[in-house]
N, C-alpha and C positions, 0 to 999 in steps of 0.2 A: 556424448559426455557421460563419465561413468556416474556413479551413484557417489563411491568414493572419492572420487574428484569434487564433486559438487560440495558432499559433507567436507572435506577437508578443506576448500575454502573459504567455507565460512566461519570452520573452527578454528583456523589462524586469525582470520578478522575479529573473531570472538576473545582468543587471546590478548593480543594487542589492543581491545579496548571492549571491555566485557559492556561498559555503561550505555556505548554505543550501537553496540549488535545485540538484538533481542534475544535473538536464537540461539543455538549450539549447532541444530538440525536441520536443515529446510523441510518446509511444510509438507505437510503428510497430502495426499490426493484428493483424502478425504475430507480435509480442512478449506484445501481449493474449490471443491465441490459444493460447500458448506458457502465459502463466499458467493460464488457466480450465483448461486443461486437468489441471493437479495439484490442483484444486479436489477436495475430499470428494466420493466418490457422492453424489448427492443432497442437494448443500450448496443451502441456504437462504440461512439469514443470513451476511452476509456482512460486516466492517468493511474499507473500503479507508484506509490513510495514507497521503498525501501527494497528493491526487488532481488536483493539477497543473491543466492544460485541461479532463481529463474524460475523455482516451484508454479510462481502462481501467474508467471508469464506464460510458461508454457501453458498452463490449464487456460488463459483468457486464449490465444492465440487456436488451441482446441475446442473450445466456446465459439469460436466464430468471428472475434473480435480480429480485423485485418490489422499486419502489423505498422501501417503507416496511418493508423487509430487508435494507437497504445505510444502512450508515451512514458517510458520507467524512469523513474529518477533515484540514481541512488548516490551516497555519500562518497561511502568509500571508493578509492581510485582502483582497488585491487578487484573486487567487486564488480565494481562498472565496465573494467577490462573484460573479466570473466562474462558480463552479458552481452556486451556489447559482440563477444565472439561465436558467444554459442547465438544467439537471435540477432544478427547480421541485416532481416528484413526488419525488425522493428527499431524506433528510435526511440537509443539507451542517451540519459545525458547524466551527467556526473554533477551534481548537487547537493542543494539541502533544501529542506522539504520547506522552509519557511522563506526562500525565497521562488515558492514555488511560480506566479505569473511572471518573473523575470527568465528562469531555466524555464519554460516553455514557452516563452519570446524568443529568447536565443537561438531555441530547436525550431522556430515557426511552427509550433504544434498550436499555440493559442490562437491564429490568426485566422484559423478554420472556425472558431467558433469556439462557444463553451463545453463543457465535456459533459457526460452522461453521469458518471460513475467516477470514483475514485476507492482504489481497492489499496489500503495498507497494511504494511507487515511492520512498521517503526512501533520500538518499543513506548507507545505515550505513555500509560500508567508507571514507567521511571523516568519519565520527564518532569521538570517543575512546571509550574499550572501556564509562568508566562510563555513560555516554548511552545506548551500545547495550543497557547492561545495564539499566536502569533500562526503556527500550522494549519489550525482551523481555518483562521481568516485566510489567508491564502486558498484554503483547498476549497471554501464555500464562494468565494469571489472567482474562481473557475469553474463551478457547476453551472450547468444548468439551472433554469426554476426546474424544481419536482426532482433532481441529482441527488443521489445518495452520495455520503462518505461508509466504506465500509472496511471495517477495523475487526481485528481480533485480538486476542489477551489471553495470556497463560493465569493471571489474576483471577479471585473471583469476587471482582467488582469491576462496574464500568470503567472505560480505560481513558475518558475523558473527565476531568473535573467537573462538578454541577454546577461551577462559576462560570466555566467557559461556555459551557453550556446555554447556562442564562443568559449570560452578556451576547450571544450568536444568537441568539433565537430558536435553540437546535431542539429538538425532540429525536428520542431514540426509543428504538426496542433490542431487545435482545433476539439472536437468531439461534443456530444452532451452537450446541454443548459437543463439540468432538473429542471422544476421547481415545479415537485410532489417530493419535497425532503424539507428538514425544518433545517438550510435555502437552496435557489435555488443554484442550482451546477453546473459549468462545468465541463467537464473532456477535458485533455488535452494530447496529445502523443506527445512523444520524444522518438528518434529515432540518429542512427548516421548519420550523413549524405552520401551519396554514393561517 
């Protein structure tokens, strides 16, 4: 799949609803890099949201992560078509991120157990606090104990509300500042607190 294929699918999904698609670009290599790397020792299963072109499916999938331990969920139907064809061995399911233990019932992905990691690309920092909050609770009622959520943001502020925060129990740090990405990114982990 070309480079320009991948960019111009996202940029028609970005047209048709800019609020919805975070990006313009799919994720730089380097931003991928920048995730896996806060991934759990030894993480396994993984659910990726919002999996866009496939930037950061293909990088878990080069990670090591087998693709029938990746579960992507994405909204759009145009999208989902576009992963589902390029990554054939992993299971792509067509959703939304806040009903995420129901779409990974559906897929039998949650019946294996809880998941290690969760790697997002969703725009939260333009979502309203309840969306995010509703997100969170699904993504953390899928971890594992000791699971990371890990999120990035073209913003420079945390991309979670400090109320959602509070009311989960979550604690975060900041990870890496990439700025070979278009636009510059950080990525952020959350975590429950001990």
């Amino acid at each position: 799949m070309s480079a320009a294929r991948n960019w111009w699918a996202l940029f028609r999904q970005w047209l048709r609803d800019p609020l919805r698609t975070a990006a313009v670009v799919p994720s730089s290599r380097e931003l991928a890099m920048a995730m896996l790397a806060e991934l759990p020792k030894g993480a396994q299963r993984v659910i990726e949201l919002g999996g866009g072109t496939g930037a950061l499916t293909r990088a878990l999938l080069a990670h090591g992560v087998r693709g029938d331990n990746l579960l992507v969920v994405e909204l759009s139907e145009e999208l989902h078509e576009h992963l589902h064809e390029r990554f054939p061995a992993v299971r792509v399911a067509l959703g939304d991120a806040r009903d995420l233990r129901a779409v990974a019932a559906r897929c039998g992905f949650l019946g294996q157990g809880p998941v290690d990691a969760i790697i997002s690309g969703l725009g939260l920092l333009a979502m309203p606090v309840e969306t995010q909050q509703e997100i969170l609770f699904e993504a953390f009622a899928s971890l594992r104990p000791g699971g990371r959520f890990i999120q990035f943001t073209y913003g420079a502020q945390p991309p979670v509300a400090e109320s959602v925060q509070e009311s989960l129990g979550l604690v975060v740090h900041r990870g890496d500042f990439v700025l070979r990405n278009v636009p510059p990114a950080t990525v952020y982990v959350y975590e429950r607190a001990a």
